[in-house]
N, C-alpha and C positions, 0 to 999 in steps of 0.2 A: 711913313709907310705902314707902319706897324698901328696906329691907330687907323689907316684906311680900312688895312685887312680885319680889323676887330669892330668895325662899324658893317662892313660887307658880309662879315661869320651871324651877326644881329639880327641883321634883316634876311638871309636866308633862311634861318630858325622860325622868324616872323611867318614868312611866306606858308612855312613848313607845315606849321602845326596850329594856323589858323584856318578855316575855311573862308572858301571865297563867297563874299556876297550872295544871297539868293533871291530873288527878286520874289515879290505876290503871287508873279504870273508864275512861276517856276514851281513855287509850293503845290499852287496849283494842279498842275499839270501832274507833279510827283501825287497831291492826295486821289487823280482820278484814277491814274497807273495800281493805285495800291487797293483802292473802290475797287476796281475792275478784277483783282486777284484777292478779292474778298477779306482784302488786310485792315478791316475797318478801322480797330485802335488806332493803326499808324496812320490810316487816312484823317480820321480824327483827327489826331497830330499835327498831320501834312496843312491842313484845313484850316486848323487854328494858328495855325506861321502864316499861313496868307491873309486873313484877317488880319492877325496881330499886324501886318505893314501896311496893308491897305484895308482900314477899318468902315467901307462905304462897298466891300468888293461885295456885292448883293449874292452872285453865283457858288461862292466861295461859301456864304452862308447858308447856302441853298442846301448844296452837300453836305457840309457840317452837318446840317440835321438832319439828311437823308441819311448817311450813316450812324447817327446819334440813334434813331427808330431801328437801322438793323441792330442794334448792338441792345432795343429796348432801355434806352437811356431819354422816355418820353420829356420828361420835362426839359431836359436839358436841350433835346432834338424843339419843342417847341419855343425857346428864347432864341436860340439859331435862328431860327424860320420867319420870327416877326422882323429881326434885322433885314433879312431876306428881303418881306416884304416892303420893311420900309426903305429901303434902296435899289426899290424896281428893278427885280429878278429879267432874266431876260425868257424864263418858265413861268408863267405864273403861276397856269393850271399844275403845273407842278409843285408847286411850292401850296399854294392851297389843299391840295390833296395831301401832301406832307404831315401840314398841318392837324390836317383829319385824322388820318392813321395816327398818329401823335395822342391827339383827345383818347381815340377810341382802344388806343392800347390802354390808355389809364381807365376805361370805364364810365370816360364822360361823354355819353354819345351825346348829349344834348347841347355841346358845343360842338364835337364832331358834324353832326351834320351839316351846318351852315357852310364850313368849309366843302366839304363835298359838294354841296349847290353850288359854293362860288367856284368849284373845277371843272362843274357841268358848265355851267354859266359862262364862262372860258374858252372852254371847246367841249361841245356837246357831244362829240364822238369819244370820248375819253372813259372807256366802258368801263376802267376798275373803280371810278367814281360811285357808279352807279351800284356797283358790288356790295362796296364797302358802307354806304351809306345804306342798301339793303340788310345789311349784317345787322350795322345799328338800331334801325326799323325794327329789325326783329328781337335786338333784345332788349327795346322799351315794352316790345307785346305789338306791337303795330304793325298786322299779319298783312296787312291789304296792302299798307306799302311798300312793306319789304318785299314783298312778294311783284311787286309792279316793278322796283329797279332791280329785283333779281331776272324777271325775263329781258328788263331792256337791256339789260350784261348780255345774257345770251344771244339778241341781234345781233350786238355789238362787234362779238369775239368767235371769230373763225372757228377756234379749236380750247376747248378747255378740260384738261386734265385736272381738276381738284373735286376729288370725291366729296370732302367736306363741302363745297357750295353746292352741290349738287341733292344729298343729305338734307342740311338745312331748306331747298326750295320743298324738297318731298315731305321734309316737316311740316312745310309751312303748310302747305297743300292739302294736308290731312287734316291740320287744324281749321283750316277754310271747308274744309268738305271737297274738296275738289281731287275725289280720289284716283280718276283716271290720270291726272297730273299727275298727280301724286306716283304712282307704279310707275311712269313712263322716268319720272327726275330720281327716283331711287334703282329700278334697273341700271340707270346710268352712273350712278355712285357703286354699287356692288358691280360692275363691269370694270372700271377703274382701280375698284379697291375689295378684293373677292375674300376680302376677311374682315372688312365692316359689321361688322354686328347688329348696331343700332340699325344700321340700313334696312338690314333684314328683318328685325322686328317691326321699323316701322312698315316695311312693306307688307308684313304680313297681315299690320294691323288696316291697311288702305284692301287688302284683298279681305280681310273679312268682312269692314264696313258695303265691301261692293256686291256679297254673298257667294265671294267664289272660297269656297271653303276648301276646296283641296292644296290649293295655291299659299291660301293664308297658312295653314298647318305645314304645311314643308318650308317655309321662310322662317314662320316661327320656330321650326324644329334646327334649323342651320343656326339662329344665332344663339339658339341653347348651347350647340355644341360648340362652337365658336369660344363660346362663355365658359365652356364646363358648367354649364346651369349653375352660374353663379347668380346673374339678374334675373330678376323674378317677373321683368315686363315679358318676355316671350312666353313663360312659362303662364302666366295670367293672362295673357294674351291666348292663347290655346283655350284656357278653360273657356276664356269667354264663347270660343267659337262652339267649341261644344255646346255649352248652357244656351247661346241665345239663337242660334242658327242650326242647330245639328239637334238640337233639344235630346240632348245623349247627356242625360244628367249621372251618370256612374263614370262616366270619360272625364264628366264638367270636376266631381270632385275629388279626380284624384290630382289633376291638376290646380285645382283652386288651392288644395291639402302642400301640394308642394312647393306653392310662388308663397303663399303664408308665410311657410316657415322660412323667408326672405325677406317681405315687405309683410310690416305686421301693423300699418298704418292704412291700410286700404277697406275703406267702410263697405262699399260696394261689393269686394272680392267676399268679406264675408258674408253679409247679407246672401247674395246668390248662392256661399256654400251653405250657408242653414235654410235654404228652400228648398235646394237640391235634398238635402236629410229630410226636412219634411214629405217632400214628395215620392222616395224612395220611403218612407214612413218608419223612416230611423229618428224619431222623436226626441230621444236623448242625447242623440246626436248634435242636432239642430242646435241645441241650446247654447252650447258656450260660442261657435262664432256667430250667432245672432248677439249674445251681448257684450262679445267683443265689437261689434259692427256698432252698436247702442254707447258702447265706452268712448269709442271715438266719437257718435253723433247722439245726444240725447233727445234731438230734433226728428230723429232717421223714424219716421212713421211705418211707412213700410217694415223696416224690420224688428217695431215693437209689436206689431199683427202679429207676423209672423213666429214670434216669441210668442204670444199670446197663444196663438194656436198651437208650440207644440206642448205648451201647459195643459191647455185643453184636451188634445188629444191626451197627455198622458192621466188626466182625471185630476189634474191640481187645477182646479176650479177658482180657487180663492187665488192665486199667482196668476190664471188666467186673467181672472176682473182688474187685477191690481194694472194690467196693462192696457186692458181694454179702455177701464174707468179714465186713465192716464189718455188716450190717445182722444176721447169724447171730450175731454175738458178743455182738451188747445184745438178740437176742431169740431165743431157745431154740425157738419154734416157730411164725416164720414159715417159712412156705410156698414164696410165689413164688421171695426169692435161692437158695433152695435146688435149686429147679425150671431157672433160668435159668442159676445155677452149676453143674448137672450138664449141659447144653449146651454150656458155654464148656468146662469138663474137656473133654469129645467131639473139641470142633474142637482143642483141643490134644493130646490123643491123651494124656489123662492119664486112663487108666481107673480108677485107684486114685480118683483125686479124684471119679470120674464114681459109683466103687461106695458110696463113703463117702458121696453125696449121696442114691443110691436107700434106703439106710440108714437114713440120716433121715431122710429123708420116710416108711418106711414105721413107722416107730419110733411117727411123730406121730399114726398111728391114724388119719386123718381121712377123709372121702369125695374129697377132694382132692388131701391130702398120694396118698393110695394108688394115685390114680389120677395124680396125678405121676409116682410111683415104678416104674408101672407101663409110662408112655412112653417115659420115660426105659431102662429094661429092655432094650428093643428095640434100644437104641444100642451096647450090650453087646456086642464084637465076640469 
C-alpha cells in the first residue's frame, strides 16, 4: 500500500510541474496572439517552437520573418523567408514582399527589387509593392521609376497618411522638373505633417523654379524657423529667389552671407555672392567668395571672370591678366577674358597686348566677339 501511495505522490509532481505537450499549431496560434499585441520577441519565440516541431511549417516561417523585419533583425528575417518560400507559403505575395523590405532595410535595393516584382507579379493590386520598390528606385537615383510606382501606390490606396512618401514623391518631382507635381505631393506632406521642414523648403524651392516668388519666400521662411535657421538650403534657397527672379541683389547677399556661414561647400552660392559685390561695385568684397567658389572648382570659368573683373575694376591689372590669361588657355573662344584682358593691356600701356586681344576677338567671328573688338579699337592710340 505504502509503495502504491509513493508511486501515485511521483506521478502527481510529474503532472505538476511539467507542461503539457504543445503542438506546431498551438505555437502558432500563441506567436500570431502575441504579433497581433506587438510582442514581437516573444512571437519570435512562439514562431521558432512551431518550426522547431514542424520543420516544413512554411506559414510559421512566413511570420518568423515578418516579425524578424519589425524588430529590424534583417538577415535573420531573410533566412526565415527562404524556408518560407521553399515550403510553399500559403502568401506568397507576402512572403516575397517580406523578402524585399528585408534587402531594403540592409541597403541592398538591387536584390530588393526583384522581390517586389515577384509581389506585383503575384497580385498586382498589392500597392505597398509598388511603394517600396519606388523607395528603392529612388535611392539608386532612378527618378523616372520611382516616380512611376510612387503614383501607381497612390491609385492603389484609398487613403494614405505618410508624410514621408509624400515628401520624397515632391522630391522626386522637383528633380524631374515636374513642379506643379511637385507643390500639389508636398502640400500633402506639410498637411499631414505641419512641422516638416524639408517639405517646406522643398516646396519653396518648386515655387520658385515656377516664378511665384511670394509663395517660394514664405515656405522657405517656415522651414528657417521650423530649423531655428540651422539648415542653410532654405536660407540659400531665398537668396536664390532674390538673385535670379527678384534681381534684388542687396536681399540676394544678405542671404547668401547667412546660408555660407552654414554650407561652406557650395560653389555656386558663392559665385552669385561675388557678382552680387560686383554689381553693387563693392569690389573688395567680391573677392574672397569668388575664390572660395575657385577653391572648391578650379574649372568654375564663370567665377574666375568674375574674379578677373573685380581685379580690374580695382586697378590690379597684373592679377586681372593672371586670370584672364588662365581662363583663354583652356578655352580658345571665350569672349569676355579676352574683352577685359584688352582693357587691363590699355591701362598698362601695352598696345601689343591690347592688339593681340582685338585679334582675337575679331578672329571669333561672333556678333559679340566683333563688337568687342570693335570697342576695344577705339583705345588704339
Amino acid at each position: 500500500m505504502r509503495k502504491h501511495l509513493f508511486t501515485l505522490s511521483v506521478l502527481c509532481l510529474f503532472f505538476l510541474y511539467c507542461p503539457a505537450q504543445t503542438t506546431a499549431k498551438e505555437w502558432f496560434a500563441e506567436g500570431i496572439t502575441l504579433k497581433k499585441d506587438k510582442k514581437y520577441n516573444e512571437a519570435v519565440n512562439a514562431f521558432k517552437k512551431a518550426t522547431g516541431l514542424q520543420v516544413n511549417y512554411a506559414d510559421a516561417w512566413y511570420q518568423l520573418g515578418w516579425c524578424y523585419n519589425e524588430l529590424e533583425q534583417y538577415n535573420d528575417a531573410i533566412e526565415a523567408l527562404k524556408k518560407a518560400e521553399m515550403n510553399n507559403p500559403n502568401d506568397k505575395a507576402g512572403t516575397y514582399f517580406e523578402t524585399g523590405y528585408a534587402y531594403k532595410g540592409l541597403g541592398k535595393y538591387d536584390e530588393a527589387i526583384p522581390f517586389y516584382t515577384s509581389t506585383i507579379n503575384s497580385d498586382p493590386k498589392y500597392g505597398l509593392a509598388y511603394k517600396e520598390r519606388g523607395f528603392c528606385y529612388y535611392k539608386k537615383k532612378e527618378n523616372i521609376k520611382a516616380l512611376e510606382d510612387l503614383n501607381e501606390y497612390t491609385l492603389l490606396t484609398d487613403s494614405i497618411n505618410d508624410a514621408t512618401f509624400y515628401y520624397t514623391k515632391g522630391w522626386i518631382e522637383n528633380e524631374l522638373g515636374k513642379y506643379n507635381e511637385a507643390v500639389e505631393s508636398l502640400k500633402k506632406c506639410v498637411a499631414i505633417d505641419n512641422a516638416y521642414s524639408d517639405a517646406y523648403s522643398e516646396l519653396g524651392f518648386a515655387y520658385y523654379l515656377l516664378g511665384n516668388n511670394d509663395d517660394a519666400i514664405i515656405n522657405y521662411r517656415i522651414a528657417m524657423n521650423l530649423d531655428n535657421e540651422t539648415d542653410f538650403h532654405p536660407i540659400l534657397g531665398i537668396a536664390d529667389v532674390y538673385y535670379d527672379n527678384l534681381k534684388n541683389y542687396d536681399s540676394a547677399i544678405i542671404y547668401f552671407e547667412k546660408g555660407l556661414q552654414l554650407q561652406k561647400n557650395d560653389k555656386t552660392a558663392y559665385y552669385k555672392l561675388g557678382w552680387c559685390y560686383n554689381d553693387r561695385e563693392k569690389f573688395n568684397e567680391a573677392i574672397n567668395p569668388l575664390m572660395q567658389a575657385l577653391a572648391l572648382d578650379s574649372g568654375y570659368t564663370v567665377a574666375r571672370t568674375d574674379l578677373g573683373y573685380s581685379y580690374y575694376k580695382l586697378r590690379r591689372y597684373d592679377d586681372a591678366l593672371s586670370m584672364f590669361l588662365l581662363i583663354m588657355k583652356n578655352d580658345s573662344k571665350d569672349e569676355l577674358s579676352r574683352y577685359y584682358a584688352g582693357f587691363c593691356y590699355y591701362y598698362k600701356n601695352d598696345t601689343t597686348g591690347l592688339q593681340q586681344m582685338i585679334s582675337e576677338l575679331s578672329n571669333l567671328n561672333t556678333s559679340n566677339s566683333l563688337k568687342f573688338a570693335e570697342i576695344l579699337k577705339k583705345y588704339i592710340q
